[in-house]
N, C-alpha and C positions, 0 to 999 in steps of 0.2 A: 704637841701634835693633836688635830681635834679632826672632829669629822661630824657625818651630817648627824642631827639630832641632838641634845645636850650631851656632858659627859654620865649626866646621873642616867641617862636613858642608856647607857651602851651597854648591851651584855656584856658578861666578865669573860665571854671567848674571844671576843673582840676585842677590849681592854687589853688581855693578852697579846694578842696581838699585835696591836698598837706598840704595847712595851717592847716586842720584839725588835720593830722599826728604829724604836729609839734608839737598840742596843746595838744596830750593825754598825762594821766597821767603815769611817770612810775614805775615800779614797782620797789625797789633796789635790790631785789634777783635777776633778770632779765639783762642780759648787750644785748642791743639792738643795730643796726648798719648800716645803709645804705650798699647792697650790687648791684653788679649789675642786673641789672633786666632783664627778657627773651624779647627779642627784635625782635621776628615771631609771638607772640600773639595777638598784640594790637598796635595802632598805639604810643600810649604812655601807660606808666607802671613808676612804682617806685617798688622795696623792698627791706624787712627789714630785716634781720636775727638774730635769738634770740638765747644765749645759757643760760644756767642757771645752776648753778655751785653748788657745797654742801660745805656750810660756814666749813673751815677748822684751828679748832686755831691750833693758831702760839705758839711754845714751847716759854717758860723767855728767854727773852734774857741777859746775863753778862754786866753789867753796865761799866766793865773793865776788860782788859785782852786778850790774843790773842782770847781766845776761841769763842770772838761777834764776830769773824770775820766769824768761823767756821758754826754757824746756819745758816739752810737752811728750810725754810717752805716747807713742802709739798705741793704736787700740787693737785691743789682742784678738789674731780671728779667730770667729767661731768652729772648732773641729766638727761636731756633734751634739745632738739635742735628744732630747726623750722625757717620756710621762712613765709614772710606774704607778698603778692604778690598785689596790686594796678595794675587792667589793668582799660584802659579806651578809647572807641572808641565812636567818636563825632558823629558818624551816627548810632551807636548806633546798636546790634545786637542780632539776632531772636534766636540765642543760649544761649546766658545771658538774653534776655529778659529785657534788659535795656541795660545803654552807661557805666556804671561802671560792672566792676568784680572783685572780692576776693576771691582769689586763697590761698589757704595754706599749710602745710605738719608740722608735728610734731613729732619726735620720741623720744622715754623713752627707757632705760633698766629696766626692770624689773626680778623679783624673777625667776627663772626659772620654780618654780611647779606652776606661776599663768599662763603660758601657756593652762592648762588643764582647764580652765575655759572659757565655751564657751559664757558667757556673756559679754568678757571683753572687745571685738567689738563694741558689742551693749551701753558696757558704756561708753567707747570714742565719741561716736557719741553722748550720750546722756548731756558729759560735753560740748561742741559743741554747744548743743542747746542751754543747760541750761543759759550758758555763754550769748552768743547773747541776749537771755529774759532778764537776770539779768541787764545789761548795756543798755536795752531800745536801742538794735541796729536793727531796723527794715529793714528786708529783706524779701525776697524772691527765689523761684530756688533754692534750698539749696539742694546738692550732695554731696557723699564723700564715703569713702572704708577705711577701716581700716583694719590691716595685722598684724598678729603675728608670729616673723621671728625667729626660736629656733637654736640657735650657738649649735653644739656640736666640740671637741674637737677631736683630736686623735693624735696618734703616738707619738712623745717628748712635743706635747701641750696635753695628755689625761691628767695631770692633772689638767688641767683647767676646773673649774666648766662650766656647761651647763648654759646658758642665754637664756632670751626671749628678744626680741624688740618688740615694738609695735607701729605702724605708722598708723598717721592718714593723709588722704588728703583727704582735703574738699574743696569746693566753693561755694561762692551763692553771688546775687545780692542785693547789699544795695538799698533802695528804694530813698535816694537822694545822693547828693555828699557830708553831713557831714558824714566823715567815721572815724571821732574820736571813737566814742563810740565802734564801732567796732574792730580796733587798740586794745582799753583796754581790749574787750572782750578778744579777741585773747590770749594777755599776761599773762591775769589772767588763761587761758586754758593751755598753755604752761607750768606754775605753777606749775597748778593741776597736770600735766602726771609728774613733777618732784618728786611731794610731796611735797611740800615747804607749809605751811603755814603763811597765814590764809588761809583756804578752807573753803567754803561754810558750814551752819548748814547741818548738816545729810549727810554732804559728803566724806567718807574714801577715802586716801590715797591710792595708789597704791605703793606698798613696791618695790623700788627700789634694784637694785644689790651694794652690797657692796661686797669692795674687802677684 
């Protein structure tokens, strides 16, 4: 895992850090991946980028014959996407309110009639929380906006059904530089907007788009 500036330049709170990242648990529905990080926010930063995929079986395959050659698995759709964003400034700043920040965004396709549901803001912010509590990842400054973005179709695409998206970007301040826990939170949240189970007792699914 590297981030901006060389490895010899990175303070050893950061470093820390970093090692934290490496040490979280992952999830297997989840495929996770160093991308590049935004390099105007912070003097150093790392992130991650998540997608998560809808397990799709593979048709038998012919144990002989031209026909094995023929199969082609489907491509698996996409449930959900998301950035998880490590900034970290050694002098530390009066807008984070500490020397670390976590930065995040997450989007879902979902059903298009769950559009019309004006709580479903309110319940992305509240997996968000939940998450954080649940994994014992202590923060603070915690902001975010959530947005519900309705696709419609027309013209030679009007028969393409209507869609919703739903995007969440949030951020807040870990209270030290173990940002493991937080990391897991995250992933497990990314999950939850897929639908993928295990999800938390008393926690419904949000019904994704199928094609």
């Amino acid at each position: 895992m590297s981030a901006i500036g060389g490895v010899s330049e990175l303070p050893a709170e950061f470093l820390d850090a970093l090692a934290g990242l490496r040490k979280a648990a992952r999830r297997s529905e989840i495929r996770l991946e160093e991308v590049p990080a935004p390099s105007r926010l912070a003097p150093f930063a790392v992130a991650l980028g998540a997608e998560v995929f809808e397990a799709t079986p593979v048709p038998p395959v012919p144990v002989h014959g031209p026909a094995r050659s023929l199969i082609v698995a489907p491509d698996p759709e996409e449930l959900a996407t998301g950035r998880f964003i490590l900034l970290y400034d050694p002098a530390g700043s009066e807008v984070w309110n500490g020397r670390f920040r976590i930065v995040t965004y997450i989007r879902a396709q979902l059903e298009a009639d769950m559009g019309n549901d004006a709580l479903l803001g309110s319940v992305a912010w509240t997996w968000l929380v939940e998450a954080l509590r649940n994994h014992g990842a202590r923060h603070h400054s915690a902001g975010g906006t959530a947005t519900r973005i309705l696709s419609e179709s027309y013209g030679t695409l009007e028969d393409r059904p209507d869609t919703i998206d739903i995007e969440l970007r949030a951020s807040w301040t870990p209270d030290t530089s173990d940002v493991r826990r937080h990391l897991e939170a995250w992933t497990d949240m990314v999950c939850t907007f897929a639908g993928v189970p295990p999800l938390p007792v008393g926690v419904a699914h949000l019904p994704h788009r199928r094609s």
